[in-house]
N, C-alpha and C positions, 0 to 999 in steps of 0.2 A: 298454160297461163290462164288468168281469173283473169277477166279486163271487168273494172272498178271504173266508173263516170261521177262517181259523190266525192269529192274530198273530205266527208264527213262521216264514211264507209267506218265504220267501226272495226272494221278488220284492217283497217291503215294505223290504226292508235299507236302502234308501237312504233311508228317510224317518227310519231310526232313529238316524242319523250326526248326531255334534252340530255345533258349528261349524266344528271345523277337521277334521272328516271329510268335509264339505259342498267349504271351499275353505282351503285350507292357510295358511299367511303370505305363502310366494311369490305364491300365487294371488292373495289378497286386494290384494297390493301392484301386481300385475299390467295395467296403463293398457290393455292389449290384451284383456280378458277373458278369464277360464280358471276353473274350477272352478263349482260352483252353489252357489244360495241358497233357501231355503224361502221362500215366500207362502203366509199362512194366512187363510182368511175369502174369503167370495166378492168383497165390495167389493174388497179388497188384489188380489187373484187379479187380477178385470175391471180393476185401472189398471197392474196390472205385464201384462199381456198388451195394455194400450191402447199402452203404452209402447216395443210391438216386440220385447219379451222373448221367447226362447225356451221352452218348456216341455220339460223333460223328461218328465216323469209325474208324477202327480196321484193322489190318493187321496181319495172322497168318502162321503156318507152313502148307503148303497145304497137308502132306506128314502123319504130327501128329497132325490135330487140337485139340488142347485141348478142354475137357467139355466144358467150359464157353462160346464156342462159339455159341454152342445153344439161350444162353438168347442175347448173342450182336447179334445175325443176325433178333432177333425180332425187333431189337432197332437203328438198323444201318446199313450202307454199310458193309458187310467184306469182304477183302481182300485176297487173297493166293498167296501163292510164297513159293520156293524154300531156300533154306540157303542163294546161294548169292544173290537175287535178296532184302530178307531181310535185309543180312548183308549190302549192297551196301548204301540201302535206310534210314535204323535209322542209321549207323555208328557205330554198334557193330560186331566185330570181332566175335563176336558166338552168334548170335541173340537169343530174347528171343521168345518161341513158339507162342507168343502174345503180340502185342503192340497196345493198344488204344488211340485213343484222345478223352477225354470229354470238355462240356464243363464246367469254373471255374464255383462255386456254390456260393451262397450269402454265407457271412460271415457275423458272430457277429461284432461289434465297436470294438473298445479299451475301450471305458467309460463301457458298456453295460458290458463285461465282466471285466473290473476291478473292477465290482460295485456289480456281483455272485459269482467270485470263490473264496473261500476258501485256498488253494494250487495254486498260479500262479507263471509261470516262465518269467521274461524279456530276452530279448536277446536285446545286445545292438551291433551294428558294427561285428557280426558274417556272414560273409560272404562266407563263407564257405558251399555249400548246406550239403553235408556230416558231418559237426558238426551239422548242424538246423535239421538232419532227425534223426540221434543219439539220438541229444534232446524232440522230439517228444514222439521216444519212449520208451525212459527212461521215461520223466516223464508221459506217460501214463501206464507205466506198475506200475508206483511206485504211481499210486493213485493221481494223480497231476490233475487236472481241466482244467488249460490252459494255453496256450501261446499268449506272445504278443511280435515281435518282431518290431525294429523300421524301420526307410525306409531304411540304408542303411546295412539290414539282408537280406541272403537269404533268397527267397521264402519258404514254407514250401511244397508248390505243385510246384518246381520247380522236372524238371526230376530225379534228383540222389538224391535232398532231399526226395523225396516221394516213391522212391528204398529204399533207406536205412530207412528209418520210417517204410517198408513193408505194406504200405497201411494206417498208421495211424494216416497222418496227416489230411486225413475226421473222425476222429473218434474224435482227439482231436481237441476242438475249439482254433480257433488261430486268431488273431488278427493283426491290423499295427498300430501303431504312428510313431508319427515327432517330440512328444519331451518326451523322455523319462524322463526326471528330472523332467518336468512339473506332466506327468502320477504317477511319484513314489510320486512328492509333493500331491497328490491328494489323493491318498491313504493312507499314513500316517493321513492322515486328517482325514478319513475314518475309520480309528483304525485297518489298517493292519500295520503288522510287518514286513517292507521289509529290508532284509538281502543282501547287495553286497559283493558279492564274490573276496578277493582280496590277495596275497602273501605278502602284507606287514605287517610288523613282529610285530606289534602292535596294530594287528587283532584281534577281538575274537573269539578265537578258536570252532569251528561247537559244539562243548559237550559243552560249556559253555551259548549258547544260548537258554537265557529262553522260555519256552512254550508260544503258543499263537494261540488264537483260530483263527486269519486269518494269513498267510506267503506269501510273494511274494520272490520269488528269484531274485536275479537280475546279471546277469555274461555279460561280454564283450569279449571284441575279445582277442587271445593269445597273441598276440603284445603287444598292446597300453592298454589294459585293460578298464574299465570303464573311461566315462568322468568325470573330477573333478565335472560337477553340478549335474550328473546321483548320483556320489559316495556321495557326501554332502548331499543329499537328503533323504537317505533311513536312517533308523534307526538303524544300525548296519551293520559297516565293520564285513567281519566275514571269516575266513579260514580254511583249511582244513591242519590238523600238518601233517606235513612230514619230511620225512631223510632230515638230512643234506647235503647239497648239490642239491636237486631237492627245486625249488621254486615253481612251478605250475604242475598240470595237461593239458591236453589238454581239451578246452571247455566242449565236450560234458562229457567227463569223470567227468569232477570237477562237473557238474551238475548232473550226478547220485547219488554220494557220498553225496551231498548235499541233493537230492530230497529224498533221503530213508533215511538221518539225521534226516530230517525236516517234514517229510510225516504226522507225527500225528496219532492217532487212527483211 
């Protein structure tokens, strides 16, 4: 390990770069992998490095380094410091004992995975990192295949989307499009069942929708909800019944209740 005392250490610069100094839009949109992502927390760290991840460098507590810095200092620079010289550098008021940068990994398409899973989830205009890391790991724990979100979705390897997924947005495959009505028309075609998720009151209610051996989910943003050609597209509006008086869940929520609805054998 390097032990660092300056928060101003030039050799910390990259941990101080927010999202799109990490990986730009080209990058992010990039199927081939290019630019990096932060991992924070030892758990997150040990499934993004189980995952075949690259590490660039690492910066840890010099005081407690965690296990896992044995396998990063085979693999990488690692860093040490103190709480503030940590806290100063990522921007967390109570650092975590370990933050990494790897670099992004190639990704599946959008075609390539709408054309193998079985269970997929769309995200349409969820911009939110915190609903898209929710989302993750709801539908990986509920047996769900993959994700595709469109361009204007959080990242799934953005920093607080990939915190709150705890590591599992490399486990679960995820994907981008640009038009998601196009993507839903395609699969329909394909003889999946894609289901939009919507509060209006002339919905088919989630117990009502028949079995089918392929599903894609499809949910937008809390606001504005699905696009009229996203919603036209799929094969059943479909809701979740609730009290009088509450019209919707919050994204990621309405996508659990959904994915364990839907989940199948």
């Amino acid at each position: 390990m390097i032990l660092i005392d300056d928060p101003d250490d030039e050799r910390l610069a990259p941990f101080r770069l927010n999202e799109r100094g990490l990986a730009n839009r080209a990058q992010r949109r990039d199927d081939g992998g290019d630019g990096l992502f932060m991992a924070e927390g030892d758990l997150v760290v040990e499934r993004v490095l189980a995952a075949g991840c690259v590490p660039a460098m690492a910066l840890v507590d010099a005081r407690r380094p965690p296990a896992v810095v044995e396998r990063l200092q085979l693999l990488c620079p690692v860093y040490a410091g103190g709480e503030r010289v940590r806290a100063q550098v990522t921007g967390l008021g109570m650092p975590y004992a370990v933050v990494a940068l790897f670099q992004r990994p190639p990704r599946t398409s959008a075609h390539e995975l709408a054309a193998t899973a079985r269970r997929l989830v769309i995200a349409e205009a969820i911009d939110n990192p915190v609903n898209v890391g929710s989302i993750v790991r709801n539908a990986l724990a509920l047996a769900w295949d993959g994700l595709i979100v469109d361009s204007t979705s959080a990242d799934p390897l953005a920093r607080r989307a990939l915190r709150v997924s705890m590591g599992h947005a490399l486990r679960l495959p995820h994907a981008r499009t640009t038009d998601v009505a196009a993507l839903v028309r395609t699969l329909t075609e394909q003889g999946v069942m894609v289901c939009a998720l919507t509060p209006a009151p002339d919905s088919l209610p989630l117990h009502q929708v028949p079995e089918a051996e392929r599903i894609a989910l499809l949910v937008g943003s809390e606001r504005a909800g699905l696009t009229p050609a996203a919603m036209a597209a799929a094969t059943h509006r479909v809701c979740i019944p609730m009290q009088m008086g509450v019209d919707s869940l919050n994204a990621a929520a309405a996508t659990a209740v959904a994915c364990w609805h839907l989940r199948g054998q």
